[in-house]
C-alpha positions as CSV (number, residue, x, y, z in Angstrom):
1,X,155.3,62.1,104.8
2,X,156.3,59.3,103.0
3,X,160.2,59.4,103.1
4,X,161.8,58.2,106.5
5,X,164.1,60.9,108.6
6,X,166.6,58.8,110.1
7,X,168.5,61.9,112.6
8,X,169.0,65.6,113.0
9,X,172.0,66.7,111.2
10,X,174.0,70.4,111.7
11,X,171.5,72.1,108.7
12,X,168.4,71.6,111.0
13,X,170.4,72.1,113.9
14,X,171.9,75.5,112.1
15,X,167.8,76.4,110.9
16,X,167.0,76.2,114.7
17,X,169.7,78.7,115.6
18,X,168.8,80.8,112.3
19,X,164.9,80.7,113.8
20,X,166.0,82.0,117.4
21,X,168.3,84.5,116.1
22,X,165.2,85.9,114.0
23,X,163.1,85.6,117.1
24,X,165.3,87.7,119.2
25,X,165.6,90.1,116.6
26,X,161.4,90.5,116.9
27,X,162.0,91.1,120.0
28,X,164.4,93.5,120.3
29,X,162.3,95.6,117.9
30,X,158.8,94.8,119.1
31,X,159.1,94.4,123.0
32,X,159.9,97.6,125.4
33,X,162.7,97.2,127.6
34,X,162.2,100.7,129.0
35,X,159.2,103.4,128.9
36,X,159.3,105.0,126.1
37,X,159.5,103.9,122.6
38,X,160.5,100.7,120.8
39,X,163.3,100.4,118.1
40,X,160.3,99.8,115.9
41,X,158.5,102.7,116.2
42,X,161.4,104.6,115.2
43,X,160.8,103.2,111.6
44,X,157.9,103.1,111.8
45,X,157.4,106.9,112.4
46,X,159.3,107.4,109.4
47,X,157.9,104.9,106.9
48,X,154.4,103.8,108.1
49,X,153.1,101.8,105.1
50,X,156.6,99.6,104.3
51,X,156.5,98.7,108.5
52,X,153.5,97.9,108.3
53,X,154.3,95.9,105.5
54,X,157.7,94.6,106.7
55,X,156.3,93.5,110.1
56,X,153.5,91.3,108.4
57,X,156.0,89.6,106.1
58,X,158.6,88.6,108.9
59,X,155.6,87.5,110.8
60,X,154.6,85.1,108.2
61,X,158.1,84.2,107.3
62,X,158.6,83.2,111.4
63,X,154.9,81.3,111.5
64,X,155.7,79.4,107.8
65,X,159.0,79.0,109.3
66,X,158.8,77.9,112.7
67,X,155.9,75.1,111.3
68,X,158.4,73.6,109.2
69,X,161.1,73.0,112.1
70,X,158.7,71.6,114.0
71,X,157.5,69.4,111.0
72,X,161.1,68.3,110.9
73,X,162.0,68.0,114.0
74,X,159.0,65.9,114.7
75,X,159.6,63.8,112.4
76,X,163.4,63.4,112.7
77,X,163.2,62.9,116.6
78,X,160.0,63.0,118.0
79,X,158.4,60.1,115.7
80,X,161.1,57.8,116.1
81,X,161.9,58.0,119.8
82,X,158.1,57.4,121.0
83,X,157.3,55.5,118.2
84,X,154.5,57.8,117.0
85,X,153.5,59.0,113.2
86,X,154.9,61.8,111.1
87,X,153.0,65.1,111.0
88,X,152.7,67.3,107.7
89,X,153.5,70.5,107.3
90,X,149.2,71.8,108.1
91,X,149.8,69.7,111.0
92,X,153.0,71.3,112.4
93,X,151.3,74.6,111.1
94,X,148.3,73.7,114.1
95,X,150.8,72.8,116.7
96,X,153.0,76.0,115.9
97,X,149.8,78.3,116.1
98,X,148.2,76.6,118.9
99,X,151.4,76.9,121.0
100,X,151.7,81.0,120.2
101,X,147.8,81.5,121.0
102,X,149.1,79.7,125.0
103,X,152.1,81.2,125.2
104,X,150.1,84.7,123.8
105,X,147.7,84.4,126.6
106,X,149.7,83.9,129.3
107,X,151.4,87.6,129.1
């Protein structure tokens, strides 16, 4: 929190189109398109304990991941054009999982 972020530069803009490549790839193999099954179940039929696994680690990768975009790009942008403080990372953590409990609970 204490160094100054002057702009958003092509790494953070490339992170943020890394970040929603990964989350359409969660949703292609979590979320039915049809009846029937998902890609995911497919794998998971087949290995039950490393899906299990796999799907809590890119879970936690996305959360950890998503927070510390919005870390940045709060204090790249956000900070600087209304003036306001810069977060940390627990705090970008909050607005990250307070955002996906909303957006959870309006399906």
């Amino acid at each position: 929190m204490n160094k100054k972020h002057d702009k958003i530069v092509f790494i953070f803009n490339l992170a943020l189109f890394f970040y929603l490549c990964a989350g359409f790839l969660v949703s292609l193999l979590f979320e039915q398109e049809k009846e029937g099954k998902v890609l995911w179940d497919t794998v998971y039929e087949a290995f039950p304990v490393f899906s299990v696994i796999a799907a809590s680690l890119i879970g936690l990768l996305l959360l950890v991941w998503g927070a510390k975009l919005c870390e940045l790009f709060w204090n790249r942008l956000i900070s600087s054009i209304f003036d306001l403080r810069e977060i940390n990372f627990q705090e970008a953590l909050s607005i990250v999982l307070v955002i996906a409990i909303v957006v959870a609970s309006c399906k």
